[in-house]
C-alpha positions in Angstrom: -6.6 31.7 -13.4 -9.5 33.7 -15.0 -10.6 33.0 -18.3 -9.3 35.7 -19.9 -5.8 34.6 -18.3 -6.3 31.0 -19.4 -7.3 32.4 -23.2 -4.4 34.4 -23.3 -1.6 31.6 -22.4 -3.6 29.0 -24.7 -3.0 31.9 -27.5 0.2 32.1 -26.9 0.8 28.6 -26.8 -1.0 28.1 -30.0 1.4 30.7 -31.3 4.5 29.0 -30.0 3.1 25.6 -32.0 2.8 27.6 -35.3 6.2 29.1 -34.9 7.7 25.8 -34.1 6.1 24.3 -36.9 7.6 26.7 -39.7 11.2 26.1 -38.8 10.5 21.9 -37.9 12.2 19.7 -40.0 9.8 17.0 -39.2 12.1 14.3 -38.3 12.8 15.2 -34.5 11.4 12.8 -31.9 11.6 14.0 -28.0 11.0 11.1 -25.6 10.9 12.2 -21.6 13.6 9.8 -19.7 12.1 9.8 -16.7 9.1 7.4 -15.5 6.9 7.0 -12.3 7.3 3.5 -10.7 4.4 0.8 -11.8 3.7 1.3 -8.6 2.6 5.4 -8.6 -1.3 5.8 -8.5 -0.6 8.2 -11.5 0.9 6.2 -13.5 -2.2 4.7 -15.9 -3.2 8.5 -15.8 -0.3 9.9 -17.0 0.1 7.4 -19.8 -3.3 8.0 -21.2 -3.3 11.9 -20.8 0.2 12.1 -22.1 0.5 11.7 -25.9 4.1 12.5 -27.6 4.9 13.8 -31.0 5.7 11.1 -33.2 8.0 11.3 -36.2 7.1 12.1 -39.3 6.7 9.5 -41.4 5.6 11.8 -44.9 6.5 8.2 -47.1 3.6 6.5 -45.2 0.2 8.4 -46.4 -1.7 5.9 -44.5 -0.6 7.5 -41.4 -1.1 10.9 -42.6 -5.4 12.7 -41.9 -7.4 12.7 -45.3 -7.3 16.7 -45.1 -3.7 16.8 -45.4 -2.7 14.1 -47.9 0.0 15.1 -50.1 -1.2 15.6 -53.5 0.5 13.4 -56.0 0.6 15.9 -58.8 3.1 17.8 -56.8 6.2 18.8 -58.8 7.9 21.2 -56.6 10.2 20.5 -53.6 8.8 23.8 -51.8 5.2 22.4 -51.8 6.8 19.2 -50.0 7.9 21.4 -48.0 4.4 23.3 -47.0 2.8 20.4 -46.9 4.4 19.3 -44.5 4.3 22.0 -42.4 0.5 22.3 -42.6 0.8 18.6 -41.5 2.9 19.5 -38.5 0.7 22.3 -37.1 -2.0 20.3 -37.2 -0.6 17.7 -35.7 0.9 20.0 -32.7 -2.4 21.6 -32.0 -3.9 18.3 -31.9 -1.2 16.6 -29.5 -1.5 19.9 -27.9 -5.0 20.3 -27.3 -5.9 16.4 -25.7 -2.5 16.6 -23.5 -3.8 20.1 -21.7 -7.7 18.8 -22.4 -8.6 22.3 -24.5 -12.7 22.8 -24.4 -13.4 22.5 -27.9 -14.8 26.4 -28.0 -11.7 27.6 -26.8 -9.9 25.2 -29.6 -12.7 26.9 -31.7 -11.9 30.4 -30.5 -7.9 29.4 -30.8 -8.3 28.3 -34.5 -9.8 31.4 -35.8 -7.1 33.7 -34.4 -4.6 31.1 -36.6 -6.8 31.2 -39.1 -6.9 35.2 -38.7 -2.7 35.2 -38.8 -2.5 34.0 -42.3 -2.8 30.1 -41.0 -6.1 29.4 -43.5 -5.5 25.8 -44.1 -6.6 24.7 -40.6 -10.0 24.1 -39.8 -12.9 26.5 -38.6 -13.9 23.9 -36.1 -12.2 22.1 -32.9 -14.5 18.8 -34.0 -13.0 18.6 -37.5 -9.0 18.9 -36.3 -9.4 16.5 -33.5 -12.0 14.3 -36.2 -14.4 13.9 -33.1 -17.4 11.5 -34.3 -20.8 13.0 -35.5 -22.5 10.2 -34.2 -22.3 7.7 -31.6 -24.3 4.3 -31.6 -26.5 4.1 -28.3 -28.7 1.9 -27.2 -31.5 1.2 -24.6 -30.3 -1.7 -22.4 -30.5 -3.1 -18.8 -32.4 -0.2 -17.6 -30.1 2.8 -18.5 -28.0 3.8 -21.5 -25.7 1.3 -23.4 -22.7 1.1 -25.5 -20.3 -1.6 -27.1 -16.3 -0.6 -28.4 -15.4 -4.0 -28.1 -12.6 -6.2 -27.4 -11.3 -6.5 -30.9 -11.3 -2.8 -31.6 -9.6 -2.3 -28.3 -6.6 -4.2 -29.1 -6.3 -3.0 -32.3 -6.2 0.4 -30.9 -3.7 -0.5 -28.5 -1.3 -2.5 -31.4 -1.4 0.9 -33.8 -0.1 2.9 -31.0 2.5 0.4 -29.3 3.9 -1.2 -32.6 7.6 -1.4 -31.3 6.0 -3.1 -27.7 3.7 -5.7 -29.5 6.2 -7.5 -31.9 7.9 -9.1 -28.6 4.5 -10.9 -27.6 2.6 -14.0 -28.4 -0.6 -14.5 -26.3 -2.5 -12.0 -24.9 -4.2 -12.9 -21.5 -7.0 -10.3 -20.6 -7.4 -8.8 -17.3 -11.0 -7.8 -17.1 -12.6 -5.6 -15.0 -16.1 -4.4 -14.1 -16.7 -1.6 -11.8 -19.2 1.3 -11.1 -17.9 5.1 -11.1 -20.2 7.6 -9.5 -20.1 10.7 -11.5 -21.9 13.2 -9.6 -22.4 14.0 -6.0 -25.8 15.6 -7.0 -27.6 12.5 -8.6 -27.2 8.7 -7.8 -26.1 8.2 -11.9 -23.7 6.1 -12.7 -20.9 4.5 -15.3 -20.4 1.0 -15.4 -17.8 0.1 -17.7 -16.2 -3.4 -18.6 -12.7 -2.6 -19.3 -9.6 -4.7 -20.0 -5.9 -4.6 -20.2 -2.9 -7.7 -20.3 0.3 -5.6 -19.6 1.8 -3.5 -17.2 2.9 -1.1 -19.1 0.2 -0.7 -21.5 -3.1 1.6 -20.3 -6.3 -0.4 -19.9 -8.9 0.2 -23.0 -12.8 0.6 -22.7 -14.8 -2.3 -23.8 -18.1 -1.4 -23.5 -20.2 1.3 -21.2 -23.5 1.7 -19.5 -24.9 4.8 -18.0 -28.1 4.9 -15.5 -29.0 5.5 -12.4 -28.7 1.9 -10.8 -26.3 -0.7 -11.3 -27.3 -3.0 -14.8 -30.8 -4.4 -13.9 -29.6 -8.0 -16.2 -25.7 -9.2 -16.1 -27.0 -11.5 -18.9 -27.8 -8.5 -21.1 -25.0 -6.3 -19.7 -21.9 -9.0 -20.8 -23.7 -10.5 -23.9 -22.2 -8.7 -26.3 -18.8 -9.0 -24.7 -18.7 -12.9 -23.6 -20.3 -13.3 -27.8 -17.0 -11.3 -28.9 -14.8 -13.5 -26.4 -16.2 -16.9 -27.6 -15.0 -15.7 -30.7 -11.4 -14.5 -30.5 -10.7 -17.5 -28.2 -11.6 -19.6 -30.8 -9.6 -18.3 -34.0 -7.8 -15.5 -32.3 -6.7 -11.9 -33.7 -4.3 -11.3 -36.9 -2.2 -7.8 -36.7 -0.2 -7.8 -39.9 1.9 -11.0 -40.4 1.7 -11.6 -36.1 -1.3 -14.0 -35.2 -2.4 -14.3 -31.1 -4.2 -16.2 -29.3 -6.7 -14.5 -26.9 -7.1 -16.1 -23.2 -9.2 -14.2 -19.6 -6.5 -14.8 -17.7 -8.8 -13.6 -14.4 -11.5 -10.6 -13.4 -10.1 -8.0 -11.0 -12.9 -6.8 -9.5 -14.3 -5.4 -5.8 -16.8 -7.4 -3.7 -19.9 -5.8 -5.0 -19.3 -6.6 -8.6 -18.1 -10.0 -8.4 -21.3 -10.7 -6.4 -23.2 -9.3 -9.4 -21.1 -10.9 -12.1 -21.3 -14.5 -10.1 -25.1 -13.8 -8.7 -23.9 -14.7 -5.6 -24.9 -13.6 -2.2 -23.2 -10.2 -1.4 -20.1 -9.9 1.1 -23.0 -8.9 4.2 -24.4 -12.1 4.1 -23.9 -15.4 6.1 -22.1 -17.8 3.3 -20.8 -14.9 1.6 -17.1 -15.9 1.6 -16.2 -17.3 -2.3 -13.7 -19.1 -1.3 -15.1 -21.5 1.6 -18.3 -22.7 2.6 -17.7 -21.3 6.4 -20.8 -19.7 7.6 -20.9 -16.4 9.7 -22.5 -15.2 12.7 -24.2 -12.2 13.9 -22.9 -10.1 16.6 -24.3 -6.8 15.4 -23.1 -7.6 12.0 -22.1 -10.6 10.3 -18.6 -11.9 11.5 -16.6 -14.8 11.2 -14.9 -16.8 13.7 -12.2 -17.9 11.0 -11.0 -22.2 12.5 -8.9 -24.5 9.9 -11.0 -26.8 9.9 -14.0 -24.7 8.7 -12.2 -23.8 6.0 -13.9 -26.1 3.3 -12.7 -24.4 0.0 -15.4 -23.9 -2.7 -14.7 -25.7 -6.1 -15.4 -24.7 -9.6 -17.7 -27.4 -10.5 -20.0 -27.3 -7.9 -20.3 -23.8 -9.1 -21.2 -24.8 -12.5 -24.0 -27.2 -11.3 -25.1 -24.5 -8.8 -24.1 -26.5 -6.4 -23.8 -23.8 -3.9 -27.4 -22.8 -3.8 -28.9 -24.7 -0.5 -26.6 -22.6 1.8 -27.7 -19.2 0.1 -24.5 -18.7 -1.7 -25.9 -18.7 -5.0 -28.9 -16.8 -6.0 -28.8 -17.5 -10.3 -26.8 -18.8 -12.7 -24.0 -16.8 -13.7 -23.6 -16.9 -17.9 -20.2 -16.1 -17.2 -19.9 -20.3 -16.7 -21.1 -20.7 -20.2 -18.9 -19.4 -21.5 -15.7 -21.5 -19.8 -15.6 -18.7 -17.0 -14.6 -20.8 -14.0 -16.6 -18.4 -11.2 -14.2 -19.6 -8.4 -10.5 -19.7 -9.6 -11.0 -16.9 -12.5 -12.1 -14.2 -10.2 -8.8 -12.8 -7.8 -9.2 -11.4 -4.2 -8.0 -7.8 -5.2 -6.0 -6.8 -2.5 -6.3 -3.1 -3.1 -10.1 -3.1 -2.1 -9.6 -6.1 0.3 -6.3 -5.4 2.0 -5.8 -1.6 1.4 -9.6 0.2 1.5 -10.5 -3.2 3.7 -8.2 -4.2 6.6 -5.8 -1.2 6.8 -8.8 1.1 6.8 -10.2 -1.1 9.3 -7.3 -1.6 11.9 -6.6 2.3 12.0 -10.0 3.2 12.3 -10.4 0.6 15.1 -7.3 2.0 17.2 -8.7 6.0 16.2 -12.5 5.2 17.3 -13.1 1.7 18.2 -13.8 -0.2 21.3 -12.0 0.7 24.8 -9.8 -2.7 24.5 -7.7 -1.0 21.4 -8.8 2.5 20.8 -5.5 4.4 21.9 -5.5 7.6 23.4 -5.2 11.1 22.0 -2.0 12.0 22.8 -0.9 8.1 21.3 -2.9 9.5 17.6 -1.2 12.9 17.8 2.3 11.7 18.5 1.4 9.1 15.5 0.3 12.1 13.1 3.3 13.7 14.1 5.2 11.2 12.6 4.3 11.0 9.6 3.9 14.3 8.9 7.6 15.0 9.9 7.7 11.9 7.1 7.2 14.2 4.3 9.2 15.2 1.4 11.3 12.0 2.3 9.0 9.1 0.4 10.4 8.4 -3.1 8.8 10.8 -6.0 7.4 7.4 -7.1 4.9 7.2 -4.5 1.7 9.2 -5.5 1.1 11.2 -1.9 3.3 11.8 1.1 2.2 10.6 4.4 -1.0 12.3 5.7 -1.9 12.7 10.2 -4.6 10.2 11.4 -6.7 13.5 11.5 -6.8 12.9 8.1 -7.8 9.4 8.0 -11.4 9.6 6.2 -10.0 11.1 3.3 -6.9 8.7 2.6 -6.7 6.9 -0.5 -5.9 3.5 -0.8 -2.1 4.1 -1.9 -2.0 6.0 1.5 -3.2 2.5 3.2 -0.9 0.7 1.4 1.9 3.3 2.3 1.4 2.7 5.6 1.2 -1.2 5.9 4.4 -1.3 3.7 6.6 1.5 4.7 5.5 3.9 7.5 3.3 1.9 9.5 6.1 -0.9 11.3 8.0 2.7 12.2 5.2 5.3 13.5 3.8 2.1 15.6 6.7 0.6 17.2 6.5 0.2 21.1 2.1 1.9 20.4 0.6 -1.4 19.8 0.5 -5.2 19.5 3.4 -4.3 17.7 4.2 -8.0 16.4 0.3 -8.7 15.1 0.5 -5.5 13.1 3.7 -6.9 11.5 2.5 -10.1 10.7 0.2 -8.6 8.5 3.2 -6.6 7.1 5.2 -9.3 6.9 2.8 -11.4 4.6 2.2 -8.8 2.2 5.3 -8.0 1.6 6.2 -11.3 0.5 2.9 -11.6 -1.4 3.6 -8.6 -3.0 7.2 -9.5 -4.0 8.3 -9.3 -7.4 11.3 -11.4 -7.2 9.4 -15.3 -8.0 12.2 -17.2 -6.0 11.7 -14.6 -2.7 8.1 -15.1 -3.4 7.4 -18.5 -3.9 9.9 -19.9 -1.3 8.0 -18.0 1.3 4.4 -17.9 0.0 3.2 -20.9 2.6 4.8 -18.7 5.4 2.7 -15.9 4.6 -0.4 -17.8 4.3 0.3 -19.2 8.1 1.0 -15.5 9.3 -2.6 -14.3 7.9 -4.4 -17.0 9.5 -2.6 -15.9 12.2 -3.1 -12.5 11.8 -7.1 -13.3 11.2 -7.5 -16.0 14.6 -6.1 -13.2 16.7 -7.9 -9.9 15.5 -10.9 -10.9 18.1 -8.4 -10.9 21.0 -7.0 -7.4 20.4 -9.7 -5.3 18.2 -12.8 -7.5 19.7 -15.5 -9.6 18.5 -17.0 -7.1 16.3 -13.4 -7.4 14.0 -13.7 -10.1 11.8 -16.0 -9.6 9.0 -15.9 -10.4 5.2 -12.5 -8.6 4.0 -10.8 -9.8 7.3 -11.5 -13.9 6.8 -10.8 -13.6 3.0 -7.0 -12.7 4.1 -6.6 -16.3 4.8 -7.7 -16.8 1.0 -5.3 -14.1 -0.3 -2.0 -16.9 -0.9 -4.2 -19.0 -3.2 -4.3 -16.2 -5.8 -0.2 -16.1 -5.6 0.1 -19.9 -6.0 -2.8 -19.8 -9.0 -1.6 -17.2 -10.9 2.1 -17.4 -10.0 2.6 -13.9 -9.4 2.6 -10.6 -7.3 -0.8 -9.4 -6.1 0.7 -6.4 -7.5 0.0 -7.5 -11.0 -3.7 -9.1 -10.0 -4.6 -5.8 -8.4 -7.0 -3.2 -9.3 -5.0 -0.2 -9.2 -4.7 0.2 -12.8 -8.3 -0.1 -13.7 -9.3 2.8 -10.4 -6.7 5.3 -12.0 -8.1 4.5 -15.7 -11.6 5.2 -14.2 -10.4 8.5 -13.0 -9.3 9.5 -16.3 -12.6 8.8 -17.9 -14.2 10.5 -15.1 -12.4 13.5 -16.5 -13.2 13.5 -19.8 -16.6 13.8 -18.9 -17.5 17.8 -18.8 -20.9 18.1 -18.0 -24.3 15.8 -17.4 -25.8 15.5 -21.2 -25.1 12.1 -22.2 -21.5 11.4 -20.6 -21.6 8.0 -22.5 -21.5 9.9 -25.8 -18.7 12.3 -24.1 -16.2 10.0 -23.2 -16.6 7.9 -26.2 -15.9 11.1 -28.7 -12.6 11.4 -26.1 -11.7 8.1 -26.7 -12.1 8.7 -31.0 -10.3 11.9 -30.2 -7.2 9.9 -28.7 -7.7 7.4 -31.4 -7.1 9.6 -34.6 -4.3 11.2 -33.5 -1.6 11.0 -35.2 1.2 9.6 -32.5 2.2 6.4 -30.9 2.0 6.4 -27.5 4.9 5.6 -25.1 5.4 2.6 -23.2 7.1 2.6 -20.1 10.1 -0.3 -21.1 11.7 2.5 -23.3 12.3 4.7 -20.0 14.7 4.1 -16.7 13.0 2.1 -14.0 13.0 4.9 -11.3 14.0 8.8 -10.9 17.6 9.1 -9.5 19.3 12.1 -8.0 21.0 13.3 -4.8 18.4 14.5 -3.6 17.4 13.0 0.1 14.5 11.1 -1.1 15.7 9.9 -4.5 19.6 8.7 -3.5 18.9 5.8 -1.2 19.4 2.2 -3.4 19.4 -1.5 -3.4 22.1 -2.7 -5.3 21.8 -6.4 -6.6 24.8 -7.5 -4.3 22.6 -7.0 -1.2 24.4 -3.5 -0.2 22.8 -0.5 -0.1 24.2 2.4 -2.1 23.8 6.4 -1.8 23.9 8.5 -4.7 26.4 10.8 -4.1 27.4 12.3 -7.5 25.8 11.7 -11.3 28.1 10.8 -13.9 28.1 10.4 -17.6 27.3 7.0 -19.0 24.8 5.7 -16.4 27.6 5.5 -14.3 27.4 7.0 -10.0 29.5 8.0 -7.5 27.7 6.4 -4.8 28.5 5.6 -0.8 27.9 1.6 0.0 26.6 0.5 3.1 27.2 -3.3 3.3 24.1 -5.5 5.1 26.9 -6.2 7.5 27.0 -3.1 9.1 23.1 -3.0 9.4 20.9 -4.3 11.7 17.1 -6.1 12.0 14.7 -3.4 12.8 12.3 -6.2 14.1 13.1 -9.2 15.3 9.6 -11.0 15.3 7.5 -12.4 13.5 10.8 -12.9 11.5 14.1 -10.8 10.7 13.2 -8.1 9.2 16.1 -8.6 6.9 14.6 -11.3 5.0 12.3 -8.0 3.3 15.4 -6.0 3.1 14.3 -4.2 6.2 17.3 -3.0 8.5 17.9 -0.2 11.1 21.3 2.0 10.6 22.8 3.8 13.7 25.4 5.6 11.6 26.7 6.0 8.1 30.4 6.3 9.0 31.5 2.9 7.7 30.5 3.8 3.5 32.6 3.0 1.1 33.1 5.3 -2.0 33.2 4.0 -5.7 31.4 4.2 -9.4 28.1 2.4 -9.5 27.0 1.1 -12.7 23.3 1.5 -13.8 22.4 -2.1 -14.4 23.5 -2.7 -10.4 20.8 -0.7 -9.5 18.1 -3.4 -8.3 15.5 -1.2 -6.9 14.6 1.8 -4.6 14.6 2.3 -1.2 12.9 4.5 1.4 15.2 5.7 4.3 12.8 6.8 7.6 14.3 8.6 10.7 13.7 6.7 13.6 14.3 7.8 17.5 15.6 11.3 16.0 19.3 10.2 15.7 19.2 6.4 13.8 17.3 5.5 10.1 15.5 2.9 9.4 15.3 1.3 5.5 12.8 -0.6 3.5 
């Protein structure tokens, strides 16, 4: 679209607002009824980008921007009236300008042509309707540019605009996360920002940021400010109106690279690199390890704390964090979306696509792969963020793709390729560590842990002795997180904090001071006048007929096809009883214990009304040998 294109439909928007604005009654609240999974890489993006008009509350002035207050001498029912439509073009513009991220000198540009049409009570300038800061406090610090929001004024932010969502909690535990986000391909700068969140359905909020061209030359310096806020509000907690909580760091979700800077440990090349066990690697062109039980001596958290660790190498400093009642071994989680997903997925395919003779398959074996899943799209849920990709591909697939592939597609598009049965132990264990039902999860958690030391003791038989380095021992380390924390890796992962990153990334335009930039973004988002949805007020998944959005697990077991839509949350749906369904693999266990079965036909449904609430979750229905499906 050229600019002139873009200036017209943004004028012509802006005209829309303003005609919307003179006939709104101001007490009309549109909420979308349709969500993206938790598990959609979009998801945090969406959230944040999205804001959504918010009724208007014209009793509450403390709600209402200084510019617009009503006036209290007001005697006539028609100035109530104006005023509040001056309040609800502004407010529209505003909404309208962060959700479609407006430059501000086309919002500039846009508000004189208002202001032209007889619209003289808005602003001259985009910075004074969208109240973006004059100033922003920056400092010199740990070698590059600094800046602290804070914790406090995070969750204060996040209570304002989730009022409805915050009266139902008591404690808040924090989910922290340090990462570095390249910003552009030209230079080697960098952002590295401390962020935090402590629910699902809530968008992760910016702590504190620092720009440079290196990573933070002192984690002392670069977490001072945040572990002095922390020792704080974990002593007398946070009051929001007559609600009191107490604060608590439930765990830092963080890749290999910055836990080894947080901890000052050794980093994940080195030979007692693993954090979880003293075993010690050995070189065979890199550093591997040749994973036995009984090396597996697991690392404790006071030996940490008395730097205990620091005649093998492990430890280089000592970490503040421990100061502060971090606990450096138990409070940091194996985050299986770098580890598992970007670590051993990424691994194994690129092992059979270009590794040694023993496993590297042939070309015909990767085409007839790619062919399969691409003849796989369109048919993956609209929850899932891509649809499968070809292995010619495989450089530029993300780590929902990996995931997508261990999960769903992978146990199909490799049947009868491989070692078909060590692929699926791997499938197997993740599936149950990534369960969301506790019972399921918890009753097989020791299983999974014996199929990735399984998994781990065999990869040197079938991928060679090259295999096994640091992501690929820590699997055997990946149950302890479950049994810690008592929960999916799902909801230890990093996925929310890389999507949040992306979004900041955004808001950044150009290369003058980016810390100032996504600050003023942040202010922007702040003062407007809306509260933001949250993702309980909205159905758990989409539902239609079509063929990728009809297939169901009902909480009876059976599976269900959504045949027809009906009024009331009620469906005409086709059941398929786990009777007339059979394993799709066999070994390392039923594949019916993850809901997992292979259908030859759909001739023995039965028709009848499915209620909403039976519903339990969605399913993903694969062909499979042209003529049968396959579900999961």
């Amino acid at each position: 679209m050229s600019r002139w294109q873009k200036w017209r439909k943004d004028t012509a928007d802006a005209d829309l607002i303003a005609a919307q604005s003179d006939s709104d009654d101001g007490g009309t609240s549109y909420i979308n009824n349709q969500i993206d999974s938790p598990h959609s890489q979009s998801d945090w993006e969406e959230r944040v980008e999205t804001i959504q008009q918010n009724n208007d509350e014209s009793s509450d002035v403390s709600d209402v921007d200084s510019n617009f207050l009503f006036q209290q001498s007001v005697e006539s029912e028609s100035s109530d009236e104006s005023e509040n439509e001056k309040f609800n073009l502004n407010s529209n513009l505003t909404t309208w300008a962060i959700k479609n991220k407006i430059t501000r000198s086309s919002l500039t540009e846009l508000l004189g042509i208002l202001r032209g049409a007889g619209h003289t009570d808005l602003p001259k300038d985009a910075r004074t309707l969208l109240q973006t800061p004059k100033n922003i406090d920056i400092e010199n610090k740990c070698g590059g540019k600094y800046t602290y929001l804070g914790i406090e004024n995070g969750l204060r932010n996040v209570f304002s605009r989730n009022q409805n969502f915050v009266k139902n909690i008591k404690n808040i535990d924090l989910k922290i996360n340090v990462d570095g986000l390249p910003l552009f391909k030209s230079t080697s700068d960098s952002l590295w920002p401390i962020l935090a969140y402590f629910d699902k359905n809530i968008s992760p909020f910016i702590v504190a940021l620092y720009y440079g061209k290196e990573k933070p030359d002192s984690v002392t310096n670069f977490t001072s400010d945040f572990l002095e806020e922390w020792d704080n509000l974990r002593q007398f907690g946070i009051r929001w109106g007559d609600q009191h909580f107490n604060l608590f760091i439930s765990c830092f979700i963080c890749d290999a690279p910055a836990r080894c800077f947080l901890k000052c440990i050794k980093g994940h090349t080195g030979y007692y690199a693993c954090e979880r066990c003293t075993v010690r690697g050995s070189w065979n062109g890199r550093v591997v390890y040749d994973t036995v039980e009984q090396d597996i001596v697991p690392r404790t958290d006071e030996i940490f704390l008395e730097m205990g660790y620091q005649a093998d190498g492990h430890q280089n400093n000592i970490s503040v964090l421990g100061e502060y009642g971090i606990k450096c071994i138990s409070n940091f989680v194996l985050d299986y979306m770098h580890l598992v997903c970007l670590g051993v997925v990424k691994r194994v395919l690129h092992y059979l696509k270009n590794g040694p003779r023993q496993c590297k398959l042939g070309g015909h074996q990767i085409s007839a792969i790619s062919a399969k899943l691409k003849s796989f799209q369109g048919l993956l849920p609209s929850e899932f963020a891509r649809q499968p990709r070809g292995l010619n591909e495989l450089e530029r697939w993300k780590a929902t793709e990996y995931r997508q592939f261990l999960l769903y597609t992978g146990p199909v598009v490799l049947k009868k390729v491989l070692s078909y049965t060590h692929f699926l132990t791997l499938t197997v264990a993740m599936s149950i560590l990534l369960s969301t039902d506790p019972a399921t999860r918890n009753a097989n958690v020791d299983y999974a842990d014996q199929l990735l030391l399984f998994f781990v003791k065999n990869c040197n038989k079938i991928y060679g002795g090259t295999f096994n380095v640091y992501n690929i021992h820590n699997l055997v380390h990946l149950a302890d997180d479950v049994r810690t924390f008592d929960c999916s890796l799902n909801e230890i992962s990093a996925f929310p904090f890389e999507n949040y990153l992306q979004c900041i990334k955004k808001s950044i335009r150009n290369s003058n001071n980016p810390i100032a930039q996504v600050v003023k973004r942040q202010r922007e988002l702040e003062s407007a006048d809306t509260e933001m949805e949250f993702s309980t007020c909205k159905p758990k998944f989409k539902i239609n007929t079509t063929e990728k959005n009809k297939y169901f697990l009902l909480t009876s077991s059976a599976f269900c096809i959504i045949r027809e839509i009906r009024a009331d949350n009620m469906f005409l749906a086709d059941i398929l009883n786990l009777k007339q369904t059979e394993p799709f693999f066999d070994s390392p266990c039923s594949s019916k214990l993850l809901n997992i079965v292979f259908v030859r036909n759909f001739n023995g449904t039965k028709r009848r009304l499915v209620e909403y609430g039976e519903l339990q979750r969605k399913v993903v229905c694969l062909p499979h040998n042209d003529t049968t499906s396959s579900w999961s």
